[in-house]
Every structure is written in structure tokens, then in C-alpha cells.
matplotlib code that plots the C-alpha trace (Angstrom):
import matplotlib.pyplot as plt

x = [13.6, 14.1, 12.8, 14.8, 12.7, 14.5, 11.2, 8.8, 5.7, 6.6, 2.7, 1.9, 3.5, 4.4, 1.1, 1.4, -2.1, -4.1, -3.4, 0.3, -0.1, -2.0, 0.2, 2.9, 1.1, 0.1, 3.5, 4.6, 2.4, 4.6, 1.9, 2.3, -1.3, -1.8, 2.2, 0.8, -2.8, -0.4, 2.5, -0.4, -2.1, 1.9, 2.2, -1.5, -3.4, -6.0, -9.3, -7.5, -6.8, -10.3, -11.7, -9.5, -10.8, -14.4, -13.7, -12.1, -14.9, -17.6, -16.1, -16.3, -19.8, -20.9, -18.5, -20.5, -24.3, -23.5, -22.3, -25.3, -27.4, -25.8, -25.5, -29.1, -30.2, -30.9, -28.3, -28.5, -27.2, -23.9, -24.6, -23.9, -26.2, -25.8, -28.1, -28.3, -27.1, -24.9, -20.8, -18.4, -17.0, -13.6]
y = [52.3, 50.2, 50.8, 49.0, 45.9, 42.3, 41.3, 40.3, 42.4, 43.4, 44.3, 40.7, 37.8, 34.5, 32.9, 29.5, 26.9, 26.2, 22.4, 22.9, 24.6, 21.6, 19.2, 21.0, 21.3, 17.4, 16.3, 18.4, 16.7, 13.7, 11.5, 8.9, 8.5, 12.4, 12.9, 9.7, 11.9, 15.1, 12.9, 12.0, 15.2, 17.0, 13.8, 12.9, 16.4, 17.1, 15.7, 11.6, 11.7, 12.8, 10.2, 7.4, 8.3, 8.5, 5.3, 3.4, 5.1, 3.9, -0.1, -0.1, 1.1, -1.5, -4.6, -3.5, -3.4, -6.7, -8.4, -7.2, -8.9, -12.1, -12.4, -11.8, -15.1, -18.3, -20.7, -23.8, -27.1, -28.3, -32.0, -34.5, -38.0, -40.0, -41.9, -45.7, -47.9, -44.1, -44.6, -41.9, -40.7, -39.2]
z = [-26.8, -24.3, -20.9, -18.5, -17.7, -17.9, -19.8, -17.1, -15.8, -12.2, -11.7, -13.2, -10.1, -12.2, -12.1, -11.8, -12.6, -9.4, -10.3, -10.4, -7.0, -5.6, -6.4, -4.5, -1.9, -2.2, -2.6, 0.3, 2.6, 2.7, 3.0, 0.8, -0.7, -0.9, -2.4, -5.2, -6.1, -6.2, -8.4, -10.8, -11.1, -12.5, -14.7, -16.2, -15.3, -13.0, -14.7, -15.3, -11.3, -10.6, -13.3, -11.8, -8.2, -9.4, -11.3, -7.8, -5.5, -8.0, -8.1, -4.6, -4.7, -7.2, -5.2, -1.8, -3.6, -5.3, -2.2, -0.5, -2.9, -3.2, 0.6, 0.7, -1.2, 0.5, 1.8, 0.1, 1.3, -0.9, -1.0, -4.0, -3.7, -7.0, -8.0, -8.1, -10.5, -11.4, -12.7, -12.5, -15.5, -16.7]

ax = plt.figure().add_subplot(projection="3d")
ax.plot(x, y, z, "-o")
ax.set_aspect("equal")
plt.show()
């Protein structure tokens, strides 16, 4: 009954996932950043590193539109004149 065959399809190649195969090909860049994001994507999965690198794009967003703003507003002049008669207390 049996035919032969050690057990595996020949007409069927060992399909690996298209996220296993990026992050071979990220880790084979040898570039440190890209071999981390491939690293990540073997360990966590593909949809954390995209979430963490939506997450790190979108803080630097939000850090650049509130430092826009708060460089907009007006300059005021730090000085501390107490009054008369005024102690210090501890």
C-alpha cells in the first residue's frame, strides 16, 4: 500500500509564511535596525512590530505638533520683584 514517498508532497515545495521569509531576509541584511524589526517579527509576530512602529512613528508626530505649539506662544520675561515690606519663607 505504500507508494514510495518519504511522506512529503514533491508537487507541494515546503511553504514557509511570508513573515518568516521577511524576517530572513531582514536579519540577513546585517543592518542592525532592519536585523532588530526582522528579530522582533520571528519572536512577537508581524502585527506587534507594525503596532510598535505605528505606535513610535505616531509619538514623534504628536512630540513635533506639541512643540510647534508651545514654541508658538509668547515669550515672557522670567523676573521675580517682591514686594515691599515681603519676608521669605521656608
Amino acid at each position: 500500500m505504500s507508494n514510495g514517498s518519504s511522506g512529503a508532497d514533491p508537487e507541494k515545495p515546503n511553504k514557509q509564511p511570508i513573515a518568516d521569509r521577511i524576517a530572513e531576509v531582514l536579519i540577513d541584511t546585517e543592518f542592525y535596525p532592519l536585523v532588530l524589526i526582522g528579530k522582533g517579527i520571528k519572536r512577537f509576530g508581524p502585527w506587534i512590530v507594525v503596532a510598535f512602529l505605528l505606535g513610535v512613528a505616531f509619538t514623534s508626530l504628536y512630540s513635533r505638533i506639541i512643540g510647534k505649539y508651545l514654541s508658538s506662544l509668547c515669550k515672557l520675561d522670567h523676573v521675580i520683584a517682591p514686594k515691599e515690606g515681603f519676608e521669605a519663607q521656608l
